[in-house]
N, C-alpha and C positions, 0 to 999 in steps of 0.2 A: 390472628394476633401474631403470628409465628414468622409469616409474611410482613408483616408492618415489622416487625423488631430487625427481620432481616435487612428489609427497605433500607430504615435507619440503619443499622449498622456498616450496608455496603455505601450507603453515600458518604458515610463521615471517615470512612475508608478512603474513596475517591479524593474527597474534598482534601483530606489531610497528609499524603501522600504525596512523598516529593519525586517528580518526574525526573528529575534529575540533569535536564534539559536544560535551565536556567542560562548556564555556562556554557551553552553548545555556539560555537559560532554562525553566523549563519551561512557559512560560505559549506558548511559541513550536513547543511539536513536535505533532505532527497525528499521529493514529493510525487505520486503516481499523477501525472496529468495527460492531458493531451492539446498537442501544435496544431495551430491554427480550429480550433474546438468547435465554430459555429459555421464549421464549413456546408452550403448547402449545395446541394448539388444546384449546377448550372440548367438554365429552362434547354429544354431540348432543341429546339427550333433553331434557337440562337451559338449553341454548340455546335450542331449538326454545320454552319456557317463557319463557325471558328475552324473547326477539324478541317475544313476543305481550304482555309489559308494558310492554315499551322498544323497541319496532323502530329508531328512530334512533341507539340506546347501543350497542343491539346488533348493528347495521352497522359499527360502527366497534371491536369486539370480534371482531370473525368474523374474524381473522388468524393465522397460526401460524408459528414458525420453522423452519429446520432443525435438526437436533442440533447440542449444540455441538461434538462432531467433525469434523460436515462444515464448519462456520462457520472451526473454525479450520486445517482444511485450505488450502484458497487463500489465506490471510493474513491474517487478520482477529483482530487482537491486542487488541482492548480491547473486553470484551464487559460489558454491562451487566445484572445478575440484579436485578431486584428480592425481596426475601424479604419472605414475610408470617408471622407467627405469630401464634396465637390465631384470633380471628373478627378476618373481613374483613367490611366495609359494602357493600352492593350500589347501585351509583347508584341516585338517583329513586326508593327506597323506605326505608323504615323496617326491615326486616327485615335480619336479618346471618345470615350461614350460617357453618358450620366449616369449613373446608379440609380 
């Protein structure tokens, strides 16, 4: 019983509590995320290629993330997907390939 009164108590606390936030502009709030968030790592096959046309492009492509369930486990609220559709341009070359 002591539990339930609590329960109640801490929600209508939450619920009725002013954040103060209201009036915050939005150019002023910060948010923990991460750039470029659904990064997966490149198939290997096909890197091990890129690196022998671009080895300096491709040093700085050799990155991957986590899923984005583990991203937004710990707290991380504003995640950045880039989408491509169609054919993507591959730096430093003239060639395009399909996704």
């Amino acid at each position: 019983m002591k539990f339930l009164a609590f329960s109640i108590f801490a929600a209508l606390f939450i619920l009725t509590s002013d954040s103060g936030f209201d009036d915050l502009p939005v150019n002023k709030v910060q948010l923990i995320g991460s750039h470029n968030s659904y990064k997966q790592a490149i198939d290997t096959a096909l890197f091990s290629m890129f690196r022998e046309k671009d080895p300096k492009t491709a040093m700085e492509l050799e990155y991957s993330h986590v899923s984005l369930g583990e991203q937004l486990g710990p707290g991380l609220r504003n995640l950045e997907i880039d989408v491509y559709a169609g054919r993507m341009h591959i730096p430093t070359t003239t060639r395009c390939i399909s996704p």
